[in-house]
C-alpha positions as CSV (number, residue, x, y, z in Angstrom):
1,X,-0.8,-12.4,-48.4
2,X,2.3,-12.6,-50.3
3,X,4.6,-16.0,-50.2
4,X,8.3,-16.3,-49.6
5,X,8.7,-15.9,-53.3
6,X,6.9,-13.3,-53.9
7,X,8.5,-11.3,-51.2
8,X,11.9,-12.1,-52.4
9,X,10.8,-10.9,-56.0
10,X,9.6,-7.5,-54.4
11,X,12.8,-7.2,-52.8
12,X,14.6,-7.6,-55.7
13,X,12.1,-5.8,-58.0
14,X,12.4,-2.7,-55.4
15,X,16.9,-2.9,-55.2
16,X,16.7,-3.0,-58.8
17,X,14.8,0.2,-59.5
18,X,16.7,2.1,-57.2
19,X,20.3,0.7,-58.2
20,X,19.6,1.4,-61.8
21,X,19.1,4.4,-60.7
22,X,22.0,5.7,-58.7
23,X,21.7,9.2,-56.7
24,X,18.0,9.1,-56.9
25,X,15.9,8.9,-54.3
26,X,12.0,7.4,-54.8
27,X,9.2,8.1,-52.3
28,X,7.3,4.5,-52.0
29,X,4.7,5.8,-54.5
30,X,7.6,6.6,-56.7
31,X,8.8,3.0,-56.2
32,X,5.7,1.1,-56.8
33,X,4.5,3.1,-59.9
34,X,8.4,1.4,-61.5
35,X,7.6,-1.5,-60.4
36,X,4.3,-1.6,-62.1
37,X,5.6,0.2,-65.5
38,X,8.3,-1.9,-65.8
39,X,6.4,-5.4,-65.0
40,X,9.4,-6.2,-62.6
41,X,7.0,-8.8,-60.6
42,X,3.4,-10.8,-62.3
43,X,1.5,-10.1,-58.8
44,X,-0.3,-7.8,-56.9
45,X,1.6,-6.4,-53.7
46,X,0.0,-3.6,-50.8
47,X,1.8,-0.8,-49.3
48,X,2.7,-2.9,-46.5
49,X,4.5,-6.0,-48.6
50,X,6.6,-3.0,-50.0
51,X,7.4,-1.3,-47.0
52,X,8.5,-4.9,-45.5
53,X,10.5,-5.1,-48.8
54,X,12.1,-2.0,-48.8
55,X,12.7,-2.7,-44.8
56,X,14.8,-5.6,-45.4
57,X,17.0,-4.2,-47.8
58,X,18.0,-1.2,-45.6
59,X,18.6,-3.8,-43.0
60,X,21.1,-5.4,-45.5
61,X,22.8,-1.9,-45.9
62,X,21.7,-1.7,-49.5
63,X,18.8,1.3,-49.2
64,X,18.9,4.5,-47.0
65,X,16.0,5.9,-46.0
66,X,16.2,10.2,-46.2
67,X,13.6,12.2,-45.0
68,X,12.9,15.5,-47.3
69,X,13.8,18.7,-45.3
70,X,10.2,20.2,-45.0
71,X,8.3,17.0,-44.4
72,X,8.3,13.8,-43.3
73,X,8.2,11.6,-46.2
74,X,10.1,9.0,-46.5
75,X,12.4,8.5,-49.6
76,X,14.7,5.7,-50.5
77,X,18.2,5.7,-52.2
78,X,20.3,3.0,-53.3
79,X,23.6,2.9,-51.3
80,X,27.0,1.9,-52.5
81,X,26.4,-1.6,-51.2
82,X,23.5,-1.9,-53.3
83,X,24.5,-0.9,-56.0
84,X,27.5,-2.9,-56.4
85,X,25.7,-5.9,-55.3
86,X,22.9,-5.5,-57.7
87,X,25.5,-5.3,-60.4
88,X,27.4,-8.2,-58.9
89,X,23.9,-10.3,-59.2
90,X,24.0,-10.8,-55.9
């Protein structure tokens, strides 16, 4: 189980691949294999820390969640909001 800490590092590890890259859209595999590469976070995190992760930040406005036109997986974009916060440091 993850602390406080390290769920606010997934959070921020997760905004920050997807506001680098703007009008892309990651599934959650896509997301945690970025996380991995790029050593964003030192720990190890489950499926479910991520999806809590990705949760808040679409709660915050700063992800939207699109769903691909012949299935249901899920795929997350950077919005607007995100992106200028993540380059605001915020």
């Amino acid at each position: 189980m993850a602390t406080h800490q390290q769920n606010e590092s997934l959070r921020l590890a997760a905004r920050e691949v997807l506001a680098s890259r703007p009008g892309v859209a990651l599934d959650l595999r896509g997301i945690r294999r970025r996380i991995e590469q790029e050593q964003h976070v030192d720990f190890r995190f489950t499926e479910d820390e991520l999806r809590a992760a990705l949760a808040v930040l679409e709660g915050l406005k700063w992800i939207a969640i699109t769903h691909g036109a012949l299935g249901a997986t899920e795929h997350f974009q950077a919005t607007a909001e995100g992106i200028l916060a993540f380059e605001r440091g915020q």
